[in-house]
BAFI-3210 file (N, C-alpha, C; in Angstrom, 3 decimals, decimal comma, padded with zeros to 6 digits):
// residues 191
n [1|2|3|4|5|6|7|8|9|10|11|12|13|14|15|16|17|18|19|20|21|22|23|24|25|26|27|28|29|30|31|32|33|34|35|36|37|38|39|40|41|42|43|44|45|46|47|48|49|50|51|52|53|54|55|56|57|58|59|60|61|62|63|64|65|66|67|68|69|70|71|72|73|74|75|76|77|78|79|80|81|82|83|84|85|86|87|88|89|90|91|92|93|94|95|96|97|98|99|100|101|102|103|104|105|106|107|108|109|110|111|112|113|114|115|116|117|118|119|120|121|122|123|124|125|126|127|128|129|130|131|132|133|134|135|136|137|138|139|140|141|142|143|144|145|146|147|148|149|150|151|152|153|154|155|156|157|158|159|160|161|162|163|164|165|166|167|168|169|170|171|172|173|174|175|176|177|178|179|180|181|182|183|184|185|186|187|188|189|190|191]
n.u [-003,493|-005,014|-002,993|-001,610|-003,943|-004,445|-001,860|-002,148|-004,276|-003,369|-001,216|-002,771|-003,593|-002,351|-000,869|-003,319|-003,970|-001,200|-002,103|-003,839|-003,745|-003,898|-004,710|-002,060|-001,085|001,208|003,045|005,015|008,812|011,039|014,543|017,694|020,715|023,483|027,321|029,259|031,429|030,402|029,555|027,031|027,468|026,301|024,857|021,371|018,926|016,078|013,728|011,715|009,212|008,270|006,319|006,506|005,501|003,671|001,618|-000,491|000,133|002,442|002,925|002,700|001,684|001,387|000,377|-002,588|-003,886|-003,142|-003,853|-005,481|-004,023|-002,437|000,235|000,330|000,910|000,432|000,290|001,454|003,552|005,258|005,132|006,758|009,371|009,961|010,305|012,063|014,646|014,455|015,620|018,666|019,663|019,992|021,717|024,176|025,385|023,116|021,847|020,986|022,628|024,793|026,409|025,910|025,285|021,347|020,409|018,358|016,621|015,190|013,122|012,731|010,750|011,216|010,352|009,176|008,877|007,518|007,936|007,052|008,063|007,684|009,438|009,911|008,749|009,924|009,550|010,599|011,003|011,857|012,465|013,133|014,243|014,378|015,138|015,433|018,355|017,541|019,778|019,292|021,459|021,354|022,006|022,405|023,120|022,255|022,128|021,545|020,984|019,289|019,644|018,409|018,341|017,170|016,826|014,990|014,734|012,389|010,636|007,665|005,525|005,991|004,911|002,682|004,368|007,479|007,195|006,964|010,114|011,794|010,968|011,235|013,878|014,893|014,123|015,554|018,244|018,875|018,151|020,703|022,695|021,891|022,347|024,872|026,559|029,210|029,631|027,588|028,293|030,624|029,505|028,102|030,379|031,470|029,231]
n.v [-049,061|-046,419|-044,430|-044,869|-043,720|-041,462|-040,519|-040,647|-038,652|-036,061|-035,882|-035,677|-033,636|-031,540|-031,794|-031,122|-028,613|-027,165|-027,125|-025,750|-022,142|-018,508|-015,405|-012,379|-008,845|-007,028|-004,534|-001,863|-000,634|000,547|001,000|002,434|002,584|004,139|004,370|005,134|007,339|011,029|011,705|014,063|016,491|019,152|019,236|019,899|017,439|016,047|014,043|011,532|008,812|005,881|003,183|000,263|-002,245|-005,302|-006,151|-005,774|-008,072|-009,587|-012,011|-015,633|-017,399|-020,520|-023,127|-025,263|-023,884|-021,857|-020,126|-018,291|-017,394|-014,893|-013,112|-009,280|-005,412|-002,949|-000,919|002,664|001,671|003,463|005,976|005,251|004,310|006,637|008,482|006,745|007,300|009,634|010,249|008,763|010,293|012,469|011,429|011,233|013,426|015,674|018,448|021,223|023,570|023,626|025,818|023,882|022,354|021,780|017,994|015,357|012,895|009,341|006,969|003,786|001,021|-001,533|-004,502|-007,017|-009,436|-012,529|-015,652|-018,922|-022,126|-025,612|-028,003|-031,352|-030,463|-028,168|-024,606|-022,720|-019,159|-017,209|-014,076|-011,753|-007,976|-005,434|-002,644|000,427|003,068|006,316|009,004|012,247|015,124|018,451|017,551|015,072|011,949|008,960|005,389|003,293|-000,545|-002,582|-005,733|-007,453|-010,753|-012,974|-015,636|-017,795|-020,051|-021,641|-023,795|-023,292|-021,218|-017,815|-015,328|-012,279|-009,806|-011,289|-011,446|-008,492|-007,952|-008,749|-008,665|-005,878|-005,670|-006,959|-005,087|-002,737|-003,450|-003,385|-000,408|000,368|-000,642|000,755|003,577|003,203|003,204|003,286|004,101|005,914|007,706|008,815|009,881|011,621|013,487|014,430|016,021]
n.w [031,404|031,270|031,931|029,326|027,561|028,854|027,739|024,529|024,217|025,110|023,581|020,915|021,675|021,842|019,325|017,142|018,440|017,676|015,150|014,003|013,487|014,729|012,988|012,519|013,601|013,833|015,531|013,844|014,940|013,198|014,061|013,007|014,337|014,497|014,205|012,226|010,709|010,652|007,853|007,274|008,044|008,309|006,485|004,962|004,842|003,183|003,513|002,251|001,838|000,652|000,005|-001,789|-001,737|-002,506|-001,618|001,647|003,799|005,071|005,259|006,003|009,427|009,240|009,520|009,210|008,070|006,097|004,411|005,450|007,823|008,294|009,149|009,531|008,795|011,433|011,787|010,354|008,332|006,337|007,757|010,751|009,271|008,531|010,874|011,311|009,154|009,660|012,263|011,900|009,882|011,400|013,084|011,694|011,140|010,139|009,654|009,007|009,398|007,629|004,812|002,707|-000,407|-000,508|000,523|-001,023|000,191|-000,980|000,403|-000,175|000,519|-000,391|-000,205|002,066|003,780|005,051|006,377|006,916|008,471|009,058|010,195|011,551|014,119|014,961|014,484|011,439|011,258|008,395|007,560|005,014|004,309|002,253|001,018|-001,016|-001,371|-002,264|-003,634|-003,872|-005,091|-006,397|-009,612|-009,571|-008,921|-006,103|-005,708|-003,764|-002,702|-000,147|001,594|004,135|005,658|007,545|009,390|011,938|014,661|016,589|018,966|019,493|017,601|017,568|019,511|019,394|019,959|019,927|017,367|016,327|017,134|016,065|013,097|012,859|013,705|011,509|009,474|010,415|010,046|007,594|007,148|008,781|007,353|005,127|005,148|006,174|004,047|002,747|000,106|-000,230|001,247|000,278|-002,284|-000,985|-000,156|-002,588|-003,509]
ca.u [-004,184|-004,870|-001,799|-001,357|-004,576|-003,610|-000,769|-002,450|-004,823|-002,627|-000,578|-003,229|-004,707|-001,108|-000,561|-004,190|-003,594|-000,112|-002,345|-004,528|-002,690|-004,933|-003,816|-001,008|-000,902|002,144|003,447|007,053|009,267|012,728|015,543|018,912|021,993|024,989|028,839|030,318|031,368|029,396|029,338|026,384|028,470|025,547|023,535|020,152|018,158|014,866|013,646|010,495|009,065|007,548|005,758|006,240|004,874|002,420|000,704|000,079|000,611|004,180|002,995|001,747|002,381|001,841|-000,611|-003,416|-005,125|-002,535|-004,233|-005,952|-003,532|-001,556|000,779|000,188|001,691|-001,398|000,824|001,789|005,002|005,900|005,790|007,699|010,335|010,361|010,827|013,845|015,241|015,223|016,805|019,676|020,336|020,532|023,150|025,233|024,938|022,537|021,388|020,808|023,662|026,032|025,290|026,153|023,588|020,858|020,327|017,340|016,460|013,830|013,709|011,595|010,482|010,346|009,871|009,604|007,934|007,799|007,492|007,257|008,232|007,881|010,030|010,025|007,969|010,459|009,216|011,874|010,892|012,457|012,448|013,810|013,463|015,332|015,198|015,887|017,993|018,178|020,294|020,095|021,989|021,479|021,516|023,724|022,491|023,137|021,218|022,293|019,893|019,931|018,996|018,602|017,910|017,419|016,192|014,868|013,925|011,053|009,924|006,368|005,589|006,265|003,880|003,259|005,794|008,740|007,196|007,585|010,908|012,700|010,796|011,371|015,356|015,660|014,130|016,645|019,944|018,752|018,535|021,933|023,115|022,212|022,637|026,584|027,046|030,492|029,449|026,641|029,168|031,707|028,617|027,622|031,017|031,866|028,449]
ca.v [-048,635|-045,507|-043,484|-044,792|-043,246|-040,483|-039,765|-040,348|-037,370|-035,725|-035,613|-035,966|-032,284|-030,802|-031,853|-030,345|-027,033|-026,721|-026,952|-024,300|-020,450|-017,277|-014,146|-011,982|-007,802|-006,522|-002,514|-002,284|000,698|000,251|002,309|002,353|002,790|004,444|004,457|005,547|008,919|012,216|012,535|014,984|017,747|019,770|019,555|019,801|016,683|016,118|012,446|010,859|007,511|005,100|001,512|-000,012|-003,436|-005,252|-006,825|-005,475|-008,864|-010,102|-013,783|-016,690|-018,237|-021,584|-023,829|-026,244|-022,583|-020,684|-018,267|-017,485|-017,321|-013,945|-011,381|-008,060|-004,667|-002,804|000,375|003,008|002,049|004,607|006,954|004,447|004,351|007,934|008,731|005,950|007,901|011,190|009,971|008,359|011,169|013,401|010,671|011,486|014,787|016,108|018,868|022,053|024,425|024,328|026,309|023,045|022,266|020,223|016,919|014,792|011,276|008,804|006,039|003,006|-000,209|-002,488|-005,802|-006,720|-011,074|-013,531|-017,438|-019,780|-023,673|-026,219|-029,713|-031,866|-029,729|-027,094|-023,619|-021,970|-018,155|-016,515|-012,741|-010,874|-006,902|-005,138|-001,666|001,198|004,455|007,224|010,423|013,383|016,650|019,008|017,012|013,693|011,779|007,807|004,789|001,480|-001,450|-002,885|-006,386|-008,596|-011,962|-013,473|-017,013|-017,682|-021,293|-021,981|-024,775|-023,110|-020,214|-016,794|-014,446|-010,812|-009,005|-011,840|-011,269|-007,311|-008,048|-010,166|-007,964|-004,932|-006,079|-007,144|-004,124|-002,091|-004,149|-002,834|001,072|000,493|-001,128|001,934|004,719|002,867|002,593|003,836|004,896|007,101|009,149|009,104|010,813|013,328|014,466|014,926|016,886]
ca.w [030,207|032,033|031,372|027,974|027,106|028,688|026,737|023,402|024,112|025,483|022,431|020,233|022,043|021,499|018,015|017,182|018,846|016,806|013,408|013,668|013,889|014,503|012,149|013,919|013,301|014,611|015,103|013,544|015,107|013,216|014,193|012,760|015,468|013,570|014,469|011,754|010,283|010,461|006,504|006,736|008,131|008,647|005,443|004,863|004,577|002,797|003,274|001,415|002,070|-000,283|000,257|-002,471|-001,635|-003,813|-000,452|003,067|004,387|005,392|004,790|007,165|010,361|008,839|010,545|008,462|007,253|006,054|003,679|006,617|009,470|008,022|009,827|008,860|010,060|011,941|012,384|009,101|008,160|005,920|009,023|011,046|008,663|007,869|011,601|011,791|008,507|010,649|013,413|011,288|009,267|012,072|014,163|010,536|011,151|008,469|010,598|008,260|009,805|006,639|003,360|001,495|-001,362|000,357|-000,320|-001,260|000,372|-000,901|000,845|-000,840|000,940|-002,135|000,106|003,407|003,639|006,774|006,174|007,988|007,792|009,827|010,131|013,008|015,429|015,161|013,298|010,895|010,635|007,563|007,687|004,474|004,436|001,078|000,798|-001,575|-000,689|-003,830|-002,414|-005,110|-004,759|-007,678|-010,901|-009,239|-007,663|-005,652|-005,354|-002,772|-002,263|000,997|001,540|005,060|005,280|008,846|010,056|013,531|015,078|017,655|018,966|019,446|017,298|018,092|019,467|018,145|020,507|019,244|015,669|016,025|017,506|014,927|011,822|013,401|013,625|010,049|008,873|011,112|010,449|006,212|007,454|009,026|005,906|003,741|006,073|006,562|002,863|002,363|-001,433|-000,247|002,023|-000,779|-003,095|-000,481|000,288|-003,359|-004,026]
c.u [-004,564|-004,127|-001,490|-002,540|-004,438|-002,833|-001,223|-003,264|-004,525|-001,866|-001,408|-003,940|-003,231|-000,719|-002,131|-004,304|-002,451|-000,875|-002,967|-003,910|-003,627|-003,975|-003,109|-001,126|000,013|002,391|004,790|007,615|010,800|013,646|017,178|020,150|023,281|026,162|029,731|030,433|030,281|029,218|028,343|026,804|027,408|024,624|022,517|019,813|016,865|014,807|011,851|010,670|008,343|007,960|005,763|005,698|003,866|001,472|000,797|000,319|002,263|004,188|002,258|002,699|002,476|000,872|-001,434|-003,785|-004,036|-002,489|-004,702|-005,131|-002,161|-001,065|001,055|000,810|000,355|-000,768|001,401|003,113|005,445|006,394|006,562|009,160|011,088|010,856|012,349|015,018|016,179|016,126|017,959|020,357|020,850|021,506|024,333|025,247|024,539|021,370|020,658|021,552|024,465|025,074|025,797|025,263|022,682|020,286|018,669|016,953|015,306|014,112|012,643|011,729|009,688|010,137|009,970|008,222|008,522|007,080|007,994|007,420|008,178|008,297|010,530|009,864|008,751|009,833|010,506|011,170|011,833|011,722|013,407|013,119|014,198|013,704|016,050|016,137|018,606|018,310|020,034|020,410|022,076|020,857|022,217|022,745|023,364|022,489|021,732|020,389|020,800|018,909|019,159|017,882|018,357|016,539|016,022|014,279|013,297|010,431|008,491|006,903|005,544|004,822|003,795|004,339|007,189|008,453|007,744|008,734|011,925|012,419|011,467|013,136|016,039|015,430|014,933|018,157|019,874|018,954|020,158|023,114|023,709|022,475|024,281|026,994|028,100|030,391|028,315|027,388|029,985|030,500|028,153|029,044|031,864|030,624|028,106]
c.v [-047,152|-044,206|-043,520|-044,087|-041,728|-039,474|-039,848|-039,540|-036,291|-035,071|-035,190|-033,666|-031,171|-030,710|-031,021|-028,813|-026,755|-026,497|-025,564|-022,985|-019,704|-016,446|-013,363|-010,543|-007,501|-005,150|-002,740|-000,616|000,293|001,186|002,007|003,244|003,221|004,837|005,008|007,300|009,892|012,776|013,841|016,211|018,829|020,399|019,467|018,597|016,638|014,481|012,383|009,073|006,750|003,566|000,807|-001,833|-003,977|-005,982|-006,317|-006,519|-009,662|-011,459|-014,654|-017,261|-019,865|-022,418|-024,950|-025,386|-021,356|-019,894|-017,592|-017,049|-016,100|-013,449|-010,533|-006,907|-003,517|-001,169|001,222|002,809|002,577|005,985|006,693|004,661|005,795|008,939|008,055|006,551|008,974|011,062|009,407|008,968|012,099|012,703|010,926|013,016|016,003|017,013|020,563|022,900|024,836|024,889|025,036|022,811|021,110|019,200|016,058|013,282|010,286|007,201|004,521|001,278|-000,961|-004,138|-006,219|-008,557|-011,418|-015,136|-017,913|-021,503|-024,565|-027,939|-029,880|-031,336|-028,749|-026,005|-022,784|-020,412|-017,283|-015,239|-011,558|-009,434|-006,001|-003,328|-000,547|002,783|004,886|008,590|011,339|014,476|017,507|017,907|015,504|013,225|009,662|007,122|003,368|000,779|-002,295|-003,697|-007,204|-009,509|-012,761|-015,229|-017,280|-019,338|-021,211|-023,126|-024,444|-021,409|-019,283|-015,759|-012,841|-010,050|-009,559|-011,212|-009,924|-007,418|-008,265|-009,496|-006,360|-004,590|-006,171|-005,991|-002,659|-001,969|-002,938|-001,118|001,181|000,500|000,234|003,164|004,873|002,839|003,731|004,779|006,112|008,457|009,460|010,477|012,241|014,097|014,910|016,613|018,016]
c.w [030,275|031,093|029,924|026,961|027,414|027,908|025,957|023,274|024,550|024,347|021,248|020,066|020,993|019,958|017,009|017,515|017,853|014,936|013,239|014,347|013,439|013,554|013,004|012,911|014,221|014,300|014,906|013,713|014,639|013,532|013,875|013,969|014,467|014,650|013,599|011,199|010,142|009,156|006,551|007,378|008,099|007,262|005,745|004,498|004,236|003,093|002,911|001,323|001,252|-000,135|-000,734|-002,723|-002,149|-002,678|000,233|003,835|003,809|004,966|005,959|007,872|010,146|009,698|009,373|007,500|006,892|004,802|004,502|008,105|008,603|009,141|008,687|009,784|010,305|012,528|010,833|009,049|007,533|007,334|009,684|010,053|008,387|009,868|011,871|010,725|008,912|011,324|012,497|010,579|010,469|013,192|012,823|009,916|009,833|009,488|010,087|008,569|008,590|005,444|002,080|000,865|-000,389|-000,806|-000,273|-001,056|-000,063|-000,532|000,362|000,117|-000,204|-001,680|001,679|003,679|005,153|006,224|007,154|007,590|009,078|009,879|011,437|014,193|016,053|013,590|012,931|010,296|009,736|007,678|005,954|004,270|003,425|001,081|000,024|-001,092|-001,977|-003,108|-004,093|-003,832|-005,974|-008,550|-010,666|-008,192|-007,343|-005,300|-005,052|-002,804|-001,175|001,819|003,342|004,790|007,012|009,084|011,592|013,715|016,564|017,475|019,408|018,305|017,781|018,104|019,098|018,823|020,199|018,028|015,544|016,356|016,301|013,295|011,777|012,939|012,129|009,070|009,254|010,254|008,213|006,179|007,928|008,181|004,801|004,450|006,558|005,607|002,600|000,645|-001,191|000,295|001,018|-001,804|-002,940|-000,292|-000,981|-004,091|-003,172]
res [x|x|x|x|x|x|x|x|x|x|x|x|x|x|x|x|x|x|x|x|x|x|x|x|x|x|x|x|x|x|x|x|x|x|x|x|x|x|x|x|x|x|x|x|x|x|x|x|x|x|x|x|x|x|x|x|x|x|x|x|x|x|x|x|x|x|x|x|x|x|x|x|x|x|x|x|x|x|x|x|x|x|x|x|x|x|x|x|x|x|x|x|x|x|x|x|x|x|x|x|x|x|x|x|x|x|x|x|x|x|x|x|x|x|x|x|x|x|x|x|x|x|x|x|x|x|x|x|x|x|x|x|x|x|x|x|x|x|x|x|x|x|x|x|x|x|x|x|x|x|x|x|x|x|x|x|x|x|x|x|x|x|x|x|x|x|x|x|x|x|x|x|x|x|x|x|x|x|x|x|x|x|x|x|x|x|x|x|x|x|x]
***
């Protein structure tokens, strides 16, 4: 009788602990990795960052209390972003050397959520991170949207160094996205 009591508090502790989730602030450093062509041939770059998010929270970890159990990002990500811009323009070499007209980047974070779900004592983190890039040069100008969409499973939830990991990533793989967009190089190397 023993052991069988045991195990039902046992379980009983475990299934209790899984309901309730503290709030999670994570720091997000994204950085886009480029391979392909040096379109910026040694233009000038301007880049400008804009949050355009109608929440600073990403969403909930999901637990019994989840208006209360948010992740939030506890670091500025406009600066974040606007450093991973730099670096990405200048791996596409946008370096100010040529006298080509310079060009004008604004780079808009129009969404960036985290949900969470949970069936059969496995957690399903959804991650989407959609971003806007508008290039002018002169009076022309070029505007990509550039969406990820990632899913992650855990059988316990993730703590904030996975969470920055995995947000961090999807808001990356979106800079890579628009920073690789074959129509933006086509735009700059006509203007």
């Amino acid at each position: 009788m023993k052991p069988l009591l045991f195990t039902l508090g046992l379980s009983l502790s475990l299934i209790m602990g899984g309901c309730a989730v503290s709030p999670q602030s994570v720091v997000l450093y994204p950085q886009a990795t480029l391979t392909g062509p040096l379109y910026g041939q040694g233009r000038t770059m301007t880049i400008q960052v804009e949050d355009r998010r109608s929440s600073s929270v990403l969403g909930s970890r999901g637990g019994i209390y989840e208006t209360s159990s948010v992740i939030s990002i506890s670091n500025d990500i406009s600066a974040a972003l606007l450093a991973a811009a730099q670096e990405a323009t200048s791996q596409l070499g946008f370096n100010g050397s040529s006298s080509s007209a310079p060009a004008h980047l604004t780079l808009i974070l129009e969404g960036l959520s985290y949900d969470t779900q949970t069936v059969n004592l496995i957690n399903t983190i959804n991650i989407e991170a959609n971003i806007t890039l508008t290039t002018t040069v002169g009076g022309s100008s070029h505007t990509g949207h550039y969406r990820t969409q990632r899913s992650h499973k855990f059988p316990r939830l993730p703590n904030a160094q996975k969470n920055q990991e995995i947000i961090s990533e999807a808001l990356s793989t979106s800079l890579e996205r628009g920073f690789s967009d074959i129509s933006l190089a086509n735009f700059l190397g006509q203007n």
